[in-house]
N, C-alpha and C positions, 0 to 999 in steps of 0.2 A: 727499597729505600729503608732510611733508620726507620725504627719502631715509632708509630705515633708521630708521624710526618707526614700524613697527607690529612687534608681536608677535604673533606667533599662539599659543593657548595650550590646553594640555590639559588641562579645569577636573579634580581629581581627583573624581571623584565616582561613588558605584553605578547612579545613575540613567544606564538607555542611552540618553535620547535627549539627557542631554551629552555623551557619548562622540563628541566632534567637535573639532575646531581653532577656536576663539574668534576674533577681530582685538581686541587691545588697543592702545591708543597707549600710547608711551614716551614718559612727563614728561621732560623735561631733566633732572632729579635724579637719573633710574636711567638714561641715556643710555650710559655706562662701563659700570655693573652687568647691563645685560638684556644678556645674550648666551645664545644659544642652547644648551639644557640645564641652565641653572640652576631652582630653586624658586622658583615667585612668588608671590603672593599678590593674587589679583584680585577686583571687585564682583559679584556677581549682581545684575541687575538686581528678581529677586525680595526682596521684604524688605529687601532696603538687607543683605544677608547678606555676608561675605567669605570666600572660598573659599580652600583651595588649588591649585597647577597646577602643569602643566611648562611652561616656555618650549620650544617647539617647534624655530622658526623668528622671526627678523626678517628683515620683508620691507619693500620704500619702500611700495606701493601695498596698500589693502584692496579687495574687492569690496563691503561694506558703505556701503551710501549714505550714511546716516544719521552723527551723530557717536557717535564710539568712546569708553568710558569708559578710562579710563587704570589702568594699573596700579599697584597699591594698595605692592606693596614686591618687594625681590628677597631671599629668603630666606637661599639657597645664596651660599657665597665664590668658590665653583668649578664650572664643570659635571657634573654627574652623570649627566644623560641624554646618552648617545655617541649619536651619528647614526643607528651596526648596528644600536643596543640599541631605538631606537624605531621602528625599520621592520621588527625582527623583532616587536616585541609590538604591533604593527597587524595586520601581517599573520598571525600565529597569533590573535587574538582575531578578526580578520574570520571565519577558517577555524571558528571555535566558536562563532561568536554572539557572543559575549563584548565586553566592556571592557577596550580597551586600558590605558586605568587601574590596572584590576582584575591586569595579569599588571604593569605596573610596581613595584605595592606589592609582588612577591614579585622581581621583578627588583634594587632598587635599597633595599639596606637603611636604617633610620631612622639621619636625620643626628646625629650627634656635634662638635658647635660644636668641642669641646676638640681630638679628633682631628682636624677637619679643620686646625684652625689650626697643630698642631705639624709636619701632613705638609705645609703650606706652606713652612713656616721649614726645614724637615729639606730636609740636601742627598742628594739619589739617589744612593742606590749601590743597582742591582741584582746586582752581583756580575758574573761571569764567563762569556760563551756558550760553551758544550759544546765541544769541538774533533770532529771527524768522530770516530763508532765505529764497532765490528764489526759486522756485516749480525743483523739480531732472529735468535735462533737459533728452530729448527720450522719454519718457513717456506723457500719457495725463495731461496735470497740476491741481496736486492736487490729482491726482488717487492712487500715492502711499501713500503719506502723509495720507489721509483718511483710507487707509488701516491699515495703522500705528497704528494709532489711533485708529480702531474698532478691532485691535487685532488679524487682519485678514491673514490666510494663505496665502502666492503667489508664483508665478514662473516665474519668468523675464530673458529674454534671453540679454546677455549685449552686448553693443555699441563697436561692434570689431575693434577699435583702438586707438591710442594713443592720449593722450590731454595732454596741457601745464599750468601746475598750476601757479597761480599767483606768486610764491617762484622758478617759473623759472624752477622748475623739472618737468619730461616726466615720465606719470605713464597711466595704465591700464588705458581706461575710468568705464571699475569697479570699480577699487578703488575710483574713483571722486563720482561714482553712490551710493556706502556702506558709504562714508564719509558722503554725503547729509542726505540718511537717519538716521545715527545714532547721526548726526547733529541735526536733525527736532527731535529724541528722547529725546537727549539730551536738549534741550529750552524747552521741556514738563517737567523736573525733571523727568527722568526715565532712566533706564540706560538702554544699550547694549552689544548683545555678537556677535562677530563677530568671525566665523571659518573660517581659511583660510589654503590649505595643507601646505604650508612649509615658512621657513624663506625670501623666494624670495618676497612671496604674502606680508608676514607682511611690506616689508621694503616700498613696494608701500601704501600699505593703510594707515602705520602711515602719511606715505610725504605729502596723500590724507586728512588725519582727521589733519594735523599740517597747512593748508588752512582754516580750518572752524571752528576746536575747538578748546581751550587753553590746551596745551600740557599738562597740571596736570592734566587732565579732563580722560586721557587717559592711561589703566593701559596696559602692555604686557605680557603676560606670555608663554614663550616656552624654548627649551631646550636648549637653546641657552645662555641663562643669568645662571648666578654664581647662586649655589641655593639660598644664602641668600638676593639675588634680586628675585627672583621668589617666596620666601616667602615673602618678606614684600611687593610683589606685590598682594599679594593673600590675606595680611593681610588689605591690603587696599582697595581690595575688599568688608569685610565684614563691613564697616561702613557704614554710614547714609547719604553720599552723593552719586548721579547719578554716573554713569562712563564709559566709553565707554571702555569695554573690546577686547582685540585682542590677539589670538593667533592661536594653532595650535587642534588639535583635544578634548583634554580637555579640552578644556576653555568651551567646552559646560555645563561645571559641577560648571564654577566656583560661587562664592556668586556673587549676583546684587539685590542692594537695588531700589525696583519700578522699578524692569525689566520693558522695552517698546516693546524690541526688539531682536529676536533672528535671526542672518540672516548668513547663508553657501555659500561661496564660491567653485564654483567647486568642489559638493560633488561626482562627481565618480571618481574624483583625488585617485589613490590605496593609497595614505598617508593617507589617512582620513581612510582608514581601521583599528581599534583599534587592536593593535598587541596582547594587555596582557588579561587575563581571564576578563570574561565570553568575550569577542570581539564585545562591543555594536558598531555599528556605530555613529557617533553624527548624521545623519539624524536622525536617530531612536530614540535615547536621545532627541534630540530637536522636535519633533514631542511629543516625551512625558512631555518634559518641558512646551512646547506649551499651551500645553492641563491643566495642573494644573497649570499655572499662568495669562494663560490668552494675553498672548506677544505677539504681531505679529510674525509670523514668513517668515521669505524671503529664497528663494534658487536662486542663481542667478549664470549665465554662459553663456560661449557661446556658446555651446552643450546642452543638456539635458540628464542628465542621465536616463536610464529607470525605475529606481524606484520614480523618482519626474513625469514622464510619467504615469506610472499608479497613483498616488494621483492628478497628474489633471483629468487623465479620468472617475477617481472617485466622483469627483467633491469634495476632502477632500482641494487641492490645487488648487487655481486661477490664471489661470493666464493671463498675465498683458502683451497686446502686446506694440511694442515700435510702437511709432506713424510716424514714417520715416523708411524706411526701408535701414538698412542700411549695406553693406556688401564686404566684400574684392574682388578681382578682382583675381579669383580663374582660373588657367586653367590646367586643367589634359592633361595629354603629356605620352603616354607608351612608352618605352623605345626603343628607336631608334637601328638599325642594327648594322649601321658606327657612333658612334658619333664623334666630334670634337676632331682632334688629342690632348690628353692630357687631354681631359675631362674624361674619364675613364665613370662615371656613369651620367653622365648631357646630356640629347639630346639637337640638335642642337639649336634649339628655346629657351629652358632655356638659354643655356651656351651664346648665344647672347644678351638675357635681361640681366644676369648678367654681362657682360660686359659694355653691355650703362649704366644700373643700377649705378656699379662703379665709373663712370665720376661723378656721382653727390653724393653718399653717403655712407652707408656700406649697405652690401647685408647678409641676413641671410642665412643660409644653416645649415637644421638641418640632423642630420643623426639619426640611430637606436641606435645605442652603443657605448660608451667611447671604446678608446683602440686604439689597431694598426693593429690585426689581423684581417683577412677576417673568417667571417661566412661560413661552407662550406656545400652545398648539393649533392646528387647525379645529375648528369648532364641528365641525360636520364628522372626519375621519378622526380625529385626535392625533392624527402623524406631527409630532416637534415641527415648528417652526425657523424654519433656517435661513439664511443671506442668502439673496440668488448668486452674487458676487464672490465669496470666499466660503458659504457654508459655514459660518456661522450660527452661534445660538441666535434667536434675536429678544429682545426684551423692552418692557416699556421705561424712559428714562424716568428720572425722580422728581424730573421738574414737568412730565407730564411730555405730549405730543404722539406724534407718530414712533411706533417701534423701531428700535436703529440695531441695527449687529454690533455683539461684543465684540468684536473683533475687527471688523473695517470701520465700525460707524456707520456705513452705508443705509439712508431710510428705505424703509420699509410699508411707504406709503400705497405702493400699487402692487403688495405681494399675492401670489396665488398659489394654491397650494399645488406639488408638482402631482399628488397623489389621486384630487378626487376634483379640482380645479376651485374648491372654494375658497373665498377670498374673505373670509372671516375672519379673524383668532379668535381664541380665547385663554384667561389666564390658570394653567391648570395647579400652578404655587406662588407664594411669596415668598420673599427673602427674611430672614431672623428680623433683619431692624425694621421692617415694616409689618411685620407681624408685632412687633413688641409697639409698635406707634399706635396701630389700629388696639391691641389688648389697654392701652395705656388711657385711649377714651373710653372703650368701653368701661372700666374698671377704674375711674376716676378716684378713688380712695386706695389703690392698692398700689404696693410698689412693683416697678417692674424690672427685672433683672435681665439682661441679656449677654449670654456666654456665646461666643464661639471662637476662630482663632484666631481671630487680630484683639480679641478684647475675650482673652479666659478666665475662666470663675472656678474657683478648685471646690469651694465649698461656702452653702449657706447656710442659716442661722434657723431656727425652729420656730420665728416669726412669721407673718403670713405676707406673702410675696407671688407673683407672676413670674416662673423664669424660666423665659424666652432661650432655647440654647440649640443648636443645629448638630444633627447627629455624632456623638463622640466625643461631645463638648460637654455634657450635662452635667452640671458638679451636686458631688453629695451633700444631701441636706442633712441636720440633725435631728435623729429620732425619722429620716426617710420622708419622703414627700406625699402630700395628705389625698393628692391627686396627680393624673398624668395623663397628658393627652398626647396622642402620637396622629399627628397632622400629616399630611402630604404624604402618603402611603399610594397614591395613585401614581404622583411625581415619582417617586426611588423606584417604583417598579415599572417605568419607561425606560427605566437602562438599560441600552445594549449590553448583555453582559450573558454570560453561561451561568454566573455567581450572584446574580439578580438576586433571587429571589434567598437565597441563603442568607446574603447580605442582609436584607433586608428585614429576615426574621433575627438576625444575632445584634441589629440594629436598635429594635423593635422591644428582645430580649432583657438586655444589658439595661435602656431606660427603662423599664417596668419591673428590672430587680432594686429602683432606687426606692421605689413608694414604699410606705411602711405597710406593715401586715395590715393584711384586710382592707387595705384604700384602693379605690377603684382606679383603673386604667382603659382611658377610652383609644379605642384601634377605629380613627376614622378614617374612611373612603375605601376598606379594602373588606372582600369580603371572600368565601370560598374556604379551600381544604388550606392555604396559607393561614389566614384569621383562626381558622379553627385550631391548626395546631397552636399557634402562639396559646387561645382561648384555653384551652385542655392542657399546656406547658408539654403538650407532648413532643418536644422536637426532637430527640433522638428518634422518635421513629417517622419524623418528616426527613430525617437528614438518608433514615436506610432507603426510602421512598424514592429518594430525592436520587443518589444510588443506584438504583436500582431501572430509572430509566435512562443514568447517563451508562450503567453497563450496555440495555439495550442498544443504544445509537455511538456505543463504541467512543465515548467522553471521558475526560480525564475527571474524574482522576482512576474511573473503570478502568485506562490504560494512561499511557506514560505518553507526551508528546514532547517532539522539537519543533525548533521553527527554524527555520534557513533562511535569509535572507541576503543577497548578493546579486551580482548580475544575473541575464536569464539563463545562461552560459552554465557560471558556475552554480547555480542554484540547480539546475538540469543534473549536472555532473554529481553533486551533493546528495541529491534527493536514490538517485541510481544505489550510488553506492552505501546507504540506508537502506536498501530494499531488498538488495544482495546481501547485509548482515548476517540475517538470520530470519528464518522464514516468520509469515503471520505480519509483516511490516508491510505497512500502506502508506501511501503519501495524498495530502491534498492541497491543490494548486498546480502550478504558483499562483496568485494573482501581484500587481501591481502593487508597489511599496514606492517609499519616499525616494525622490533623487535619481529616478528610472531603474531605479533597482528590483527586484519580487521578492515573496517571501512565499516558499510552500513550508506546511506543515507535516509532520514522519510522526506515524503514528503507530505504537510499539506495547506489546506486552511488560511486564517487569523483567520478565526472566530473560529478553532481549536487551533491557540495557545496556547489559557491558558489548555487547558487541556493537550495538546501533551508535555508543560512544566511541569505541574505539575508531569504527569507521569514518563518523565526523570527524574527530578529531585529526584521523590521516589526511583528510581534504584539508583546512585548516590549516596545515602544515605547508601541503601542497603548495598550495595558493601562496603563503607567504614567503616560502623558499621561491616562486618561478616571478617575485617582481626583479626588474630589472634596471641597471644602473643607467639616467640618460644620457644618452646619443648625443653627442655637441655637432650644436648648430640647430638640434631640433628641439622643439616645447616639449617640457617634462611630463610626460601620461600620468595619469591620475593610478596610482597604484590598486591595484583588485582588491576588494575588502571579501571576506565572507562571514559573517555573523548567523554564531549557533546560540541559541540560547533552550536547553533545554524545562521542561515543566513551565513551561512560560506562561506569566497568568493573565496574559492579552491574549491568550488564545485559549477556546477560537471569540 
């Protein structure tokens, strides 16, 4: 064919076995228009159907013999897919089985006609690059910046507590530490992407980057903005000036022209888990980004999660000690017999730091759960309390009586426990607003504040206040919090979970980097080698610990999992051809999942990936190529699903 006549094209679609580059001809009418990265609009040869795509690639020659249907229109004014943005989401959905597709709808937000045409017409001004600044303070001077620069992976454990920006606002000293470096990026001409889990993190680090760099210099993109702000923030993205990017788990995909820098805040944050198909994490997108452009990459916290624990122990990430050691004034306290009348769940030594605390400022107090109802367990065994009916939590209502389940309502007048047969409860937490009602008598002169996420609090005053705020909610105070009490340590650590206890300390962490230097932080009801590390701030070397028995019993992230979930059939058939991969692959299960479905788990070295991929993936395929068109006269079969989901954080 003529030269610069075909396109190749990414049909959008969930079906994997389009998940491939198309060959279309370009009609002379879209000859100008196809250029590589825009939206098209192409035929399926099935049904006479019309699709949409990305334009990939135009190339002169196809390998297609046969004659090529032409493309039906060009959707997009501009291109949207960058070249980075579509060889990073190949190569993460190869890495998961997945659809390339599938990570571009969370890559590349819904187009806005209006916004695209006025950031045509609008003349660019990104503002002003940085001029050189002082060395990141904490660190050895000059240690990160040089990393920066040679493009180097690391792992920095951050400065647990609060600092005073020149604009007079009290932020993270993380966010001052992400600002510097995307700072020092920025005065290179290169840009940055900065992940952070949720709109709390972004509000601290723009205050942080609106100290060092000129506010145009800086794009936002989360879910938070109107879409047609989040497009033309995205469209601003794809031009030719530096930009220091923020947002929340996709920004890791977004365009950056002369990437410098890719750096994660609090990646074992559960928000950072990507909710929609294939479920890449951005550690893992950024780790692949990393690697084909060449960017620094930073992970930085005041915890370590265990998957940045094994790429140091690997020696794939460096990392970077702070040259002062510097740490909250942690003291664990279990839970006393008699506590202070009215104190309810505070032993006697807290509830007296937060009282002197009070004379001078506001005192944090995080609990487990929003709400008002008490958590209940059996009193003898401690095993949760459930609905005999649906399995349910069960809890006491607000207006008092018999315990009912959240979930049926069904009372709970004649429960017995199914584990030891007692027929007790007892309440092992409260909820945020009934902790804030019970603090609210007790403390009749003080005010009390209550954060969580039907009612958020970003930030409080250097006045003296109670405030009530449920894990991940806790907003900064000014000048830091004069005290902090971390309640219901017994509750968060009855979770089912393999990431219990991780959780639990980056939980535990994060609140006790709020208090200002040298203010005490009470760790009540928990006590052992967990307490102690939080006590000593030593958690990198709980997180190697922590490691090092999930290597023993063969856990992720010691090795790599999937999960199969599909009939018993094809789950059988699935799990086979995972174990035939490549040797060293083990499966467990299946058991019983939703809808009579199973789900086993394929458990895999790193270095088996591509293959344990490629072989799900061929099932997947399978399966969706042998459903079948219905029979007339007979009920249409529920077509075979098979659902892979690899690193999956429900498992086990």
């Amino acid at each position: 064919m003529a030269g610069g006549s075909v396109a190749r094209v990414l049909v959008d679609s969930p079906l994997p076995q389009l998940d491939q580059l198309f060959d279309y001809a370009v009609p002379e009418r879209l000859r100008e228009a196809a250029v590589a990265g825009v939206r098209v609009r192409v035929p399926l040869r099935s049904g006479g159907r019309i699709a949409n795509g990305w334009l990939v690639e135009v190339v002169s020659t196809s390998e297609f013999e046969g004659r090529l249907s032409e493309l039906e229109d060009v959707v997009s004014e501009v291109p949207l897919l960058m070249p980075e943005v579509w060889a990073l989401a190949r190569a993460a959905a190869d890495r998961a089985a997945g659809n390339a597709g599938d990570i571009l709808r969370v890559a590349i937000p819904s187009r806005y006609v209006r916004a695209e045409r006025a950031w045509r017409a609008a003349e660019p001004d990104p503002g002003e690059l940085p001029g050189p600044a002082a060395a990141i303070p904490g660190y050895e001077p000059g240690r990160i910046e040089t990393g920066i620069d040679a493009g180097e992976r690391m792992a920095l454990a951050a400065d647990p507590r609060p600092v005073l920006l020149s604009s007079g606002e009290w932020v993270g000293a993380w966010a001052a530490t992400l600002a510097a470096a995307a700072g020092h990026t920025l005065a290179a001409d290169r840009s940055s992407l900065i992940i952070v889990p949720d709109y709390r993190d972004q509000e601290q680090l723009q205050a942080a980057l609106a100290d060092r760099v000129d506010p145009r210099r800086v794009l936002r993109t989360d879910a938070r903005q109107t879409g047609g702000e989040r497009f033309r923030a995205f469209l601003d993205a794809t031009g030719a000036d530096a930009r220091v990017i923020i947002g929340n788990r996709s920004t890791v995909y977004a365009p950056a022209s002369r990437l410098g820098l890719i750096a994660i805040w609090d990646d074992g944050d559960s928000l950072q888990n990507e909710q929609l198909a294939p479920g890449v994490h951005p550690r893992d997108a950024a780790l692949i980004r990393q690697e084909q452009s060449g960017a620094a990459l930073l992970f930085l916290g005041h915890s370590r999660s265990v998957e940045v624990e094994r790429l140091v122990e690997i020696g794939w990430v460096h990392e970077v000690p702070a040259v002062r050691h510097v740490r909250p004034k942690v003291i664990p306290t279990e839970q006393q017999a008699s506590p202070e009348p009215g104190s309810a769940r505070i032993p006697s030594s807290a509830w007296r730091g937060a009282q002197q605390a009070l004379l001078e400022g506001p005192v944090l107090v995080q609990v487990a759960r929003p709400g008002h109802a008490p958590m209940l367990t059996c009193d003898r065994c401690r095993e949760p309390a459930r609905c005999s009916a649906c399995g349910g939590a069960l809890v006491v209502p607000r207006s008092g009586g018999d315990p009912r389940c959240v979930l049926c309502g069904t009372s709970a007048s004649t429960w017995r426990c199914p584990v030891c047969e007692a027929t007790k409860m007892r309440a092992v937490t409260v909820g945020a607003s009934r902790t804030a009602e019970e603090l609210g008598r007790a403390f009749p002169k003080a005010r009390v504040i209550l954060s969580d996420g039907e009612r958020p609090v970003l930030k409080v005053g250097a006045e003296p206040a109670l405030v009530v705020a449920t894990r991940g909610a806790e907003p900064i105070a000014e000048g830091g919090y004069r005290a902090v009490l971390l309640l219901d340590g017994e509750r968060m650590l009855l979770r089912e979970s393999l990431r219990v206890a991780e959780d639990c300390l980056r939980w535990w962490a994060n609140a006790a980097a709020l208090a200002a230097p040298g203010s005490p932080v009470y760790l009540v009801g928990v006590a052992g080698g967990l307490a102690q590390s939080l006590a000593s701030w030593r958690l990198s070397e709980w997180a190697s610990g922590e490691l090092a028995s999930r290597r023993a019993l063969r856990f992720p992230p010691a090795v790599r999992v999937a999960s199969v979930t599909a009939a018993p059939a094809l789950v059988a058939r699935a799990l086979d051809a995972a174990r035939d991969a490549a040797p060293g692959v083990d499966s467990l299960g299946p058991v019983p999942a939703d809808e009579g479905l199973e789900r086993g788990i394929v458990r895999f070295d790193y270095a088996a990936g591509v293959a344990v991929a490629k072989a799900l993936r061929a099932e997947m395929i399978r399966v969706a190529t042998e459903r079948r068109r219905p029979v007339a006269g007979q009920p249409p079969k529920r077509p075979a699903v098979l659902r892979v989901r690899f690193d999956d954080p429900e498992v086990p």
